[in-house]
C-alpha positions in Angstrom: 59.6 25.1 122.4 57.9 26.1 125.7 58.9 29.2 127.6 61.5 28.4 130.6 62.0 29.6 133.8 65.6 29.4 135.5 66.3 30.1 139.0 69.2 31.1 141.4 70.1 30.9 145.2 71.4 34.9 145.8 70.4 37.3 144.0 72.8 38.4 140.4 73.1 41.5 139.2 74.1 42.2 135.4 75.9 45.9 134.9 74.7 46.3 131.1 76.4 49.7 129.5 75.2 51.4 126.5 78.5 51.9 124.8 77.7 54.5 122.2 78.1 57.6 120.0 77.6 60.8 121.1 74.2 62.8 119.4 72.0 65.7 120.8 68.8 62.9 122.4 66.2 65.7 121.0 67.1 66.4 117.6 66.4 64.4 114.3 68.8 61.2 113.5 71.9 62.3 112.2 74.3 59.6 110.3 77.1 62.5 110.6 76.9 61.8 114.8 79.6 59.4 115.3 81.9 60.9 117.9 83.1 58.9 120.8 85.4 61.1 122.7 83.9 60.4 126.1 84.7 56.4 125.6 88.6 58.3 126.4 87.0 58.7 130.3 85.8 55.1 130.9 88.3 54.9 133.8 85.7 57.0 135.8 82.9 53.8 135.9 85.7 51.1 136.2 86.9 52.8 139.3 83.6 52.4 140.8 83.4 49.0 139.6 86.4 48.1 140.7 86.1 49.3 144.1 82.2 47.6 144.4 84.0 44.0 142.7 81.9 44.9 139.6 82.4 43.3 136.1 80.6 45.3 133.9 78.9 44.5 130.3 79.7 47.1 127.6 77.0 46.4 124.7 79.3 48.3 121.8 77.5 50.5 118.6 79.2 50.4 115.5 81.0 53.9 116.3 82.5 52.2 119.1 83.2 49.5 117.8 85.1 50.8 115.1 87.0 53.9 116.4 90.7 53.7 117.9 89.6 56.2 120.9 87.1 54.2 122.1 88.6 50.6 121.4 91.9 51.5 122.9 90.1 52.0 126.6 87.6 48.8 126.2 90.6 46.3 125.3 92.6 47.2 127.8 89.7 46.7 130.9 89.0 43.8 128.4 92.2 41.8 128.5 92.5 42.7 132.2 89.3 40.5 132.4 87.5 43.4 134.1 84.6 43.5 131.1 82.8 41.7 128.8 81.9 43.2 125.2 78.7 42.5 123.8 76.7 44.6 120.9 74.3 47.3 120.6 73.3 48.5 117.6 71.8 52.2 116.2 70.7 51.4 112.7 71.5 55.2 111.5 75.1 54.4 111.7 75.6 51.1 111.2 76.3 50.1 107.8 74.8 49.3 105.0 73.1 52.4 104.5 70.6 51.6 102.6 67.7 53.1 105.0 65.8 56.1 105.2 67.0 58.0 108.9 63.4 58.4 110.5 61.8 57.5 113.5 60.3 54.4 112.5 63.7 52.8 111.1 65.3 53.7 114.1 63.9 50.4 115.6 66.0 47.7 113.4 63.3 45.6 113.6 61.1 47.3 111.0 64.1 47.0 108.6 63.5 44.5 106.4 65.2 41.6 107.0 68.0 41.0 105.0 69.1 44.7 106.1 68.4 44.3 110.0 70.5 40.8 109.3 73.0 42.6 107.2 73.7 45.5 109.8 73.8 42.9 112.5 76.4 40.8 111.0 78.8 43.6 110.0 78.6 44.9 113.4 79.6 41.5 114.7 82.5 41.6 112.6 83.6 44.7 113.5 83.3 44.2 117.3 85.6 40.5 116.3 88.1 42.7 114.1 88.4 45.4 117.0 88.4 43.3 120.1 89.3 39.5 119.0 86.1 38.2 120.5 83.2 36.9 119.6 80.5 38.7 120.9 77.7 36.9 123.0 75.0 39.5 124.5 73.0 41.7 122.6 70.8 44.8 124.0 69.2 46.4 120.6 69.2 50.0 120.0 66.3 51.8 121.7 65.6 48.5 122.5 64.5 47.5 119.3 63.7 43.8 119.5 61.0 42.5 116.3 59.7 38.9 114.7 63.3 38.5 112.8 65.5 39.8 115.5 66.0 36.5 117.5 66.2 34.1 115.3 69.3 36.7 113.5 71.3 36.7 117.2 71.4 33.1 116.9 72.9 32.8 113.6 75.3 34.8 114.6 76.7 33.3 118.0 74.6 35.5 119.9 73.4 33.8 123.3 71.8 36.6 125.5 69.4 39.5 124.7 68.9 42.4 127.0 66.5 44.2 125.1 63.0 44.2 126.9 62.9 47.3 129.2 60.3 46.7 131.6 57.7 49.3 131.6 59.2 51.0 127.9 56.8 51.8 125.4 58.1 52.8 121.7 54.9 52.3 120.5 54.3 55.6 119.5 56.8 55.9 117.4 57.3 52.6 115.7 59.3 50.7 118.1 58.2 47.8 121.1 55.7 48.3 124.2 57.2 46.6 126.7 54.6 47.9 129.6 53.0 44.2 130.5 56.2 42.1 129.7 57.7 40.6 133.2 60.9 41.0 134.9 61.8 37.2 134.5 64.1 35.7 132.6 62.9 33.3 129.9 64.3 30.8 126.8 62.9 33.0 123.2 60.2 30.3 122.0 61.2 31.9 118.7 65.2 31.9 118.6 66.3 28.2 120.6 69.1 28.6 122.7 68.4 32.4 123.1 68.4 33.6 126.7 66.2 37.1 127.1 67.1 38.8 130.2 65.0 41.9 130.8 66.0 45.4 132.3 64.0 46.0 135.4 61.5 48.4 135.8 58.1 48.0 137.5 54.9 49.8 138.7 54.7 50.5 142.7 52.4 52.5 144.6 48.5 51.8 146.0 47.7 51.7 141.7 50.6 50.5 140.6 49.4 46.5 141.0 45.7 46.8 139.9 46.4 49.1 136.7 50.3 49.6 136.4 50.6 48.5 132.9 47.4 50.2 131.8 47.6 53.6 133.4 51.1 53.8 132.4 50.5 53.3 128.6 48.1 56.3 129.2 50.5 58.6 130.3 52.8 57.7 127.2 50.3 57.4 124.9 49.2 60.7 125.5 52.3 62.6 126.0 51.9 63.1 130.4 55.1 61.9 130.8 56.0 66.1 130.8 53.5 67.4 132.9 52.7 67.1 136.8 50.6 64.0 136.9 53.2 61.6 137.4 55.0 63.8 140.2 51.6 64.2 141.5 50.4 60.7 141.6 54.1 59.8 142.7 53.6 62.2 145.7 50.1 60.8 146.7 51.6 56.9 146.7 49.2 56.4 144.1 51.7 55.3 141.2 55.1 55.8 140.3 56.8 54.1 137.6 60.6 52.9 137.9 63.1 51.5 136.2 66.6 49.9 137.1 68.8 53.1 136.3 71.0 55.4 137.7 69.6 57.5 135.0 67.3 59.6 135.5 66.1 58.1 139.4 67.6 58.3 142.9 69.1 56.0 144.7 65.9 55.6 147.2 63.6 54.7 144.4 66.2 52.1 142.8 66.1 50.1 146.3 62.3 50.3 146.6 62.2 49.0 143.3 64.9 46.0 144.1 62.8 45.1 146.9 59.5 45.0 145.9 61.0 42.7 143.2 62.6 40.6 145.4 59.5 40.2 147.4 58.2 38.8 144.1 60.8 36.4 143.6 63.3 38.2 140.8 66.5 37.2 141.6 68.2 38.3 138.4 68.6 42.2 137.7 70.1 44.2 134.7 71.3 47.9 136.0 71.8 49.8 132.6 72.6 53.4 132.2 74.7 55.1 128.5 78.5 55.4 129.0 77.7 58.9 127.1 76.4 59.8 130.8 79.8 59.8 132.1 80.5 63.0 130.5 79.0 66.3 131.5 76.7 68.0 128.3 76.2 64.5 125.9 72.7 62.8 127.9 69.9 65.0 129.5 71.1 63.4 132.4 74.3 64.4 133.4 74.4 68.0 132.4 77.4 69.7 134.8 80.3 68.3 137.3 78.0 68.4 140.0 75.4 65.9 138.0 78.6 64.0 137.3 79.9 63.3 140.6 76.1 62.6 141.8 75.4 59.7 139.0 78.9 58.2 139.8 78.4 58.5 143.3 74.5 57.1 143.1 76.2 53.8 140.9 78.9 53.2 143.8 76.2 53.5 146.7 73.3 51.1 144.5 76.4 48.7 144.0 77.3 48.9 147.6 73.5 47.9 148.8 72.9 45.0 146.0 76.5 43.5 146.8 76.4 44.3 150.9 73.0 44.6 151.8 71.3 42.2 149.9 73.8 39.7 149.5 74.4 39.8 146.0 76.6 39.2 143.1 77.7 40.8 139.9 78.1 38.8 136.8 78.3 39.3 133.1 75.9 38.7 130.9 78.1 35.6 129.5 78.5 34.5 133.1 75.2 34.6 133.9 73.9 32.5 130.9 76.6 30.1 131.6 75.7 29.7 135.0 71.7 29.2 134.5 71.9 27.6 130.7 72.3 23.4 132.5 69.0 24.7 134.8 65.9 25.5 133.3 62.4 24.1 134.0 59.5 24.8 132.6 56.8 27.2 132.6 53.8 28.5 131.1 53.9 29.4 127.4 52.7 33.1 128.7 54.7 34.1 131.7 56.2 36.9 129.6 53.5 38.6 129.7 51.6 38.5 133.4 48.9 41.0 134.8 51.0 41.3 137.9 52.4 45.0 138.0 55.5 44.4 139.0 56.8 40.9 138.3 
């Protein structure tokens, strides 16, 4: 089955939510790390959506998905039709546990795979047993995403996969290296029926178009990421690398990004942030009740521009696979993968 391009008028924007436990980013795996106290504050990102006519994706973890505090929030925005559930999935505490907790196996794709299958499937069941739906979209854990990993989603109902993020590379530790992959949507030549919609990210600047992908693998392969070249280069216009988040980027380099993909023809986009963000101390990036009030206040005004500026509107990820399933034409078998930096 050949790779297939689908299309769309105005431009749609997918608010994809990594619904998960809480655990300190910088310190070893912990199966003990379940808690999900800050799913209690949710009501702090629906009144932004609300307010910006926002339907929002929450891709659930297993903690999540199985703990009365954080159900008890989701199924009421859920039956008030203001969400859509879909799954997300850290292996370390997703049952069975029949894995060692390391770096590699962090990435459910190097699980063998009757365990990445088996983890999978009782994660399904537990987002049906919690929230009486069937789950649809799927955004793997540190966006683990392997040879097995498809063709499992669509045994188990599973339509859409948000687990490319443009510009990510794992590599060094085991999981995917998304650097060359493109920002268009495309039908999984291994998993029929599967629709993979990537989270944006792209390489601008004077080098980002001749040596985007390349130069940024560098950086990551090498451990830069923490030192002064990238503000540097970033400060010269040579290259800057930048991906469709709230987390972690200002609101100034999330529209330079949107447009310099638009100029390329992207007309589908995937914002994605973790709902642990929305409370201060549990994400790097949202450290006090000033960072707070800024990342809230940077999702409203991005929303604001895609929705007034641009012309756009917000779907979820069911919504969006319904609307561009009966549309597809084909393309080249390799337009996953293009040279371009920012396509």
């Amino acid at each position: 089955m050949a790779l297939q391009r689908v299309t769309t008028d105005r431009p749609v924007l997918l608010t994809a939510i990594h619904a998960e436990e809480e655990f300190d980013w910088h310190a070893d795996f912990d199966r003990a790390s379940t808690g999900v106290g800050h799913m209690r504050e949710i009501d702090r990102l629906q009144d932004v959506f609300a307010a910006t006519g926002t339907r929002a994706t929450y891709l659930v973890g297993y903690p999540v998905a199985t703990q009365d505090e954080a159900i008890r929030p989701l199924r009421r925005h859920l039956k008030a039709g203001s969400i859509e559930i879909g799954a997300h999935m850290h292996p370390w505490v997703a049952p069975p546990y029949d894995e060692a907790v390391n770096r590699r196996n962090s990435f459910h794709h190097n699980l063998p795979p009757a365990l990445e299958r088996e983890k999978l499937r009782q994660l399904t069941k537990a987002i049906q047993g919690s929230f009486g739906i069937r789950p649809r979209s799927y955004l793997g854990g540190r966006y683990s995403y392997g040879p097995n990993t498809g063709r499992i989603l669509r045994e188990l109902g599973y339509e859409i996969d948000l687990s490319i993020n443009v510009t990510g590379d794992y590599s060094p530790e085991g999981g995917p290296d998304y650097t060359g992959y493109s920002n268009q949507y495309f039908w999984d030549p291994e998993a029929e029926g599967l629709l993979r919609l990537p989270g944006n990210g792209g390489y601008l600047g004077l080098l980002g178009p001749l040596a985007g992908a390349p130069l940024y693998r560098l950086i990551v392969r090498h451990g830069l990421q923490s030192t002064r070249l990238e503000g540097l280069l970033s400060q010269l216009g040579l290259f800057e690398c930048i991906r469709l988040s709230p987390e972690g980027y200002t609101l100034a380099e999330l529209k330079r990004l949107t447009n310099r993909l638009m100029k390329t023809g992207i007309r589908a986009f995937v914002f994605n942030f973790h709902s642990t963000s929305i409370v201060p101390g549990c994400t790097e990036y949202v450290r006090s009740a000033d960072d707070l009030r800024a990342f809230l206040g940077r999702i409203d005004a991005y929303l604001r521009f895609f929705h007034e500026e641009l012309g756009g509107v917000s779907m979820t990820a069911s919504e969006f696979h319904q609307s561009v399933s009966g549309s597809a034409e084909s393309v080249a078998s390799d337009d996953r993968l293009p040279a371009a930096a920012a396509q």
